[in-house]
C-alpha positions as a printed NumPy array, in Angstrom:
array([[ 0.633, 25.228,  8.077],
       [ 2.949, 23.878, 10.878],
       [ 3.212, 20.057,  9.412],
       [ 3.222, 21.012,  5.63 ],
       [ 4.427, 17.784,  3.87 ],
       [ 6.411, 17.905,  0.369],
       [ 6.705, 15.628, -2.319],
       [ 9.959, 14.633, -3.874],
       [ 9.841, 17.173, -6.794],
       [ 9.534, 20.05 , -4.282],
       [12.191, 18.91 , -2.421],
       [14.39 , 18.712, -5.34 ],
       [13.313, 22.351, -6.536],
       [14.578, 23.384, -3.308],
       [17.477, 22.406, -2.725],
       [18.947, 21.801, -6.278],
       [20.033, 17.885, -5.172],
       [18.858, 15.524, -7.442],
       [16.651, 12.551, -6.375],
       [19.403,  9.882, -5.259],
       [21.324, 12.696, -4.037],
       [18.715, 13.661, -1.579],
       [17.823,  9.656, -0.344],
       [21.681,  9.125, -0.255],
       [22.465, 11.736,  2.188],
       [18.7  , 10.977,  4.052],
       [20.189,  7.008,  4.658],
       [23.538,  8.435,  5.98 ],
       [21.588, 10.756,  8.694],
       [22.721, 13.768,  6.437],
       [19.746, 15.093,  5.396],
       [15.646, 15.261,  6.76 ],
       [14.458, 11.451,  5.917],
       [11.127, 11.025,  4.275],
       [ 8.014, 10.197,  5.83 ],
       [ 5.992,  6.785,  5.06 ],
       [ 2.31 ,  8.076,  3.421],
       [ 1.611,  4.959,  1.944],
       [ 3.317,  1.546,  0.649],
       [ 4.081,  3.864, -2.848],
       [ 3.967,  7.523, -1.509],
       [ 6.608,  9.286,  0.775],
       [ 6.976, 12.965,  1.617],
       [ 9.237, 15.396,  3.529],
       [ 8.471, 18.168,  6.188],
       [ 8.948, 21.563,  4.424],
       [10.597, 22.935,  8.172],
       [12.872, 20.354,  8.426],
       [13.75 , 21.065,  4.797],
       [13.933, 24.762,  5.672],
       [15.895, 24.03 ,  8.593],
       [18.634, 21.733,  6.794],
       [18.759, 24.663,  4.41 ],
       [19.884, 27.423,  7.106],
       [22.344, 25.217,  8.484],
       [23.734, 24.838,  4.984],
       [23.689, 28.451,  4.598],
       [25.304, 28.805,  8.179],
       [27.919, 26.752,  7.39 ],
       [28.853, 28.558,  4.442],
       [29.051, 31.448,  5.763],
       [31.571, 30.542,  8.821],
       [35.037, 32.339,  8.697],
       [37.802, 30.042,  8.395]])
């Protein structure tokens, strides 16, 4: 499924943030933001979750 939308508890299981840490980093363009469902419901795109993950991963593994 191309457009596979996650909830917040996923997203959190995935990348070991926490819940503030995830929305903090989303409002200062450092992370995937959510996407609107409905005036009480937001989700996340699981490949631009994967993707911020391999980046992370990337930039760990850089030599200094």
């Amino acid at each position: 499924m191309a457009n596979q939308i996650i909830k917040l508890s996923i997203v959190i299981a995935i990348t070991g943030l926490s819940g503030s840490s995830i929305y903090r980093l989303a409002a200062n363009n450092q992370f995937p933001k959510p996407i609107k469902l409905s005036s009480r419901s937001s989700g996340w795109l699981k490949a631009e979750i994967d993707d911020w993950l391999e980046e992370r991963i990337k930039d760990s593994r850089k030599e200094a």
